[in-house]
N, C-alpha and C positions, 0 to 999 in steps of 0.2 A: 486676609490671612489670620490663622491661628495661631497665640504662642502657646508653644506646648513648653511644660517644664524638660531642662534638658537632665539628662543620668545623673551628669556632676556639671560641676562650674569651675569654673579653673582662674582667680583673680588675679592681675597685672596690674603693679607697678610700675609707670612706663613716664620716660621723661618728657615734658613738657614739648617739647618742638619737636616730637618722634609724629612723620605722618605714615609710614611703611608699615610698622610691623604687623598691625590690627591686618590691615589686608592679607597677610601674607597669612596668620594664624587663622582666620577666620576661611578663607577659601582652601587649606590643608588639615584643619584640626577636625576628627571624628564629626560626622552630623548630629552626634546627643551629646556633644562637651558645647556647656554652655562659657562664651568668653566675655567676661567684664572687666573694662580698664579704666583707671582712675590714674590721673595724671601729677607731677609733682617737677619741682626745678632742680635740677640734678647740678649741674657746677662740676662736674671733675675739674684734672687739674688746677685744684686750692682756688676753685671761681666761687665757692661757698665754704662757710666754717661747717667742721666735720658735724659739731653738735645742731646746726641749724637741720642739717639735712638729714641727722637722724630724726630729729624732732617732725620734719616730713613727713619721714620714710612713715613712720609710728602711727601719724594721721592718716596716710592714703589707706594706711594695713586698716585700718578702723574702720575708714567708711567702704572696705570691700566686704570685711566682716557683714556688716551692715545685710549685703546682698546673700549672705549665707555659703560665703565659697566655701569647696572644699580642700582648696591648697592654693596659694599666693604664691605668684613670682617675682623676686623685686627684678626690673629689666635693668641694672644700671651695669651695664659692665665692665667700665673705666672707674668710676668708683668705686666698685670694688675690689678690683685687682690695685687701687693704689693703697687699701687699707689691709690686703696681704689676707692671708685665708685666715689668722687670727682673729681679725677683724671682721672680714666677715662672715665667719663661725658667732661672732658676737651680739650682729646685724639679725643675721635668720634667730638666734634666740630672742632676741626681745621680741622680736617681731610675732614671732610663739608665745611668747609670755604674756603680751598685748592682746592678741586676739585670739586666744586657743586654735589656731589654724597652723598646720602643718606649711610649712616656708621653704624657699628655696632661694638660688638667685639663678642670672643666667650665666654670670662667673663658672658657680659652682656646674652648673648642666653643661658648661662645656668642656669643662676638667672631666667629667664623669663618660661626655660623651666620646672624647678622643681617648678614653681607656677603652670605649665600648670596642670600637672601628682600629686597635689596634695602634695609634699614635704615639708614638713614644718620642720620635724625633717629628721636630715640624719645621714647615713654613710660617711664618708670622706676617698675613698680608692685613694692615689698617690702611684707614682714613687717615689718619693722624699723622703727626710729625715724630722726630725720632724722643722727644722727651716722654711721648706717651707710650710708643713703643716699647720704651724703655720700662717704662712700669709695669707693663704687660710683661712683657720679656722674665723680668724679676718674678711675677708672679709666678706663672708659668714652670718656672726654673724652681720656685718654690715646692710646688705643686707634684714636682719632680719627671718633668719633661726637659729635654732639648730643645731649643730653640737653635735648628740648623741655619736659619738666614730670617731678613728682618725686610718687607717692600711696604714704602708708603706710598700713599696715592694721594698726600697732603699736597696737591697744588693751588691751593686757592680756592676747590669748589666746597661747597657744600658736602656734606657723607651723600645725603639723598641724591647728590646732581650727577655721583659718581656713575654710571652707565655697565650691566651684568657683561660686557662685552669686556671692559675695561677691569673688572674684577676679574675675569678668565683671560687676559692676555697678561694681565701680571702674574698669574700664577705658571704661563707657558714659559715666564720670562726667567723663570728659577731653574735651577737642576735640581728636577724632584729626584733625582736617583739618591742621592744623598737625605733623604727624609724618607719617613711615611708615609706622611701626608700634610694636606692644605688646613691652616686656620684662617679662615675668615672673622677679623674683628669688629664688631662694631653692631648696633641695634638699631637704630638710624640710617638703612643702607637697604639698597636693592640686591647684595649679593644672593640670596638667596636663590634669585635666577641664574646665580652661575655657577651652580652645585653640581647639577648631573654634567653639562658640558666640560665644567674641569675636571672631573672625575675621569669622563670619555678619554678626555684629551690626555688626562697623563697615566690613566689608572692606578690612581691613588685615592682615598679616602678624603672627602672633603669636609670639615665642620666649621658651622658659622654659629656665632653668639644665638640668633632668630631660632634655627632648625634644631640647635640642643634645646632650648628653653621647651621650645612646642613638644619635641622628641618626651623629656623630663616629667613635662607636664603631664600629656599623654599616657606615658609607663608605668607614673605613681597613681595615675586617674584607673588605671584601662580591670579592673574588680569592678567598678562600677560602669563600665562601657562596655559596648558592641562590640565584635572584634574590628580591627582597626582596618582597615582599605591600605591596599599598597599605595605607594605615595612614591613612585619614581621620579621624581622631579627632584624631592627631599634626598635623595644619594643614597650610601652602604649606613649611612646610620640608622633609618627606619625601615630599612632591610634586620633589624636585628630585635625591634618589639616581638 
């Protein structure tokens, strides 16, 4: 095999125990977006001091630089809904300042993406318990969405153990009538699989942390890219590139 150089490159910040997402970007993202990820300890909920893990964040942006990307994502998206979009407005500048590279998070691409897809009121379906929910919830609310209802799928497993079957039978278990549509939280997570099925299922708009970030990434990349392949799996949000 050849490597050929790809259009653009697209670099990831992604946390340390995440084994999903790569897959998921890698077998959906454009065939000439090239994907490089570099890894760091992430700690939400107050499991690291804010300045350690900016001190990270700073280094991982560095050594993607290194590979010459053309825009960074940092993937952490508990962390940065607990530092509120001040905060992470503060994050994507340094992260700019540090390595002249154009920044995002996946926070921010899923705020952007449930504006794309229409969302104004939502579902809020996590991994997580209600303290993290709750951060979300705030942010969110910040952000200036409703948070119509709140399901966690915190019982003990793992995000990754959680099964796309079990993502779409929580989302049937809502009254979507009363929303727009489905958020799917978390980056660490196979929801991704259960994007078009819960869309089918309630015909509503579905966004996950994973599918905004790639969507993001994609949109700001896509002057330098081929035109982009329908991607029906990914739901009404890459119906809109």
């Amino acid at each position: 095999m050849i490597a050929v150089p790809p259009a653009a490159r697209l670099g990831i910040i992604l946390s340390s125990g995440n084994w999903t997402l790569e897959t998921y970007f890698r077998s959906y993202a454009p065939d000439d977006l090239g994907i490089h990820v570099t890894r760091m300890r992430m700690g939400s909920g107050g499991g690291r001091a804010p300045k350690d893990m900016e001190a990270d964040i700073l280094d991982a942006a560095r050594l993607l630089a290194d590979v010459k990307v053309d825009l960074i994502d940092l993937q952490g998206t508990g962390i940065m809904m607990e530092r509120g979009p001040d905060g992470e407005a503060a994050i994507v500048k340094a992260i700019e300042d540090a390595t002249g590279t154009p920044a995002f998070t996946a926070t921010g691409a899923a705020v952007d993406a449930l504006r794309a897809v229409g969302i104004r009121r939502l579902i809020q379906i996590s991994p997580y318990g209600p303290d993290a929910r709750a951060r979300e919830s705030a942010y969110l609310e910040q952000a200036g969405f409703t948070v119509a209802g709140s399901i966690g799928l915190d019982d003990g497993r793992l995000s990754n153990d959680i099964a796309p079957a079990d993502w779409i039978a929580a989302a049937r278990s809502c009254d979507g009538r009363h929303a727009d549509g489905i958020f799917f939280s978390g980056s660490n997570t196979r929801m991704v699989e259960a994007i078009a099925p819960t869309e089918a299922a309630l015909d509503r708009p579905v966004v996950t942390s994973v599918q905004a970030a790639l969507w993001a990434g994609v949109k700001r990349l896509a002057p330098k890219l081929a035109p982009v392949p329908a991607r029906p799996a990914l739901g009404r949000l890459f119906a809109t590139l």
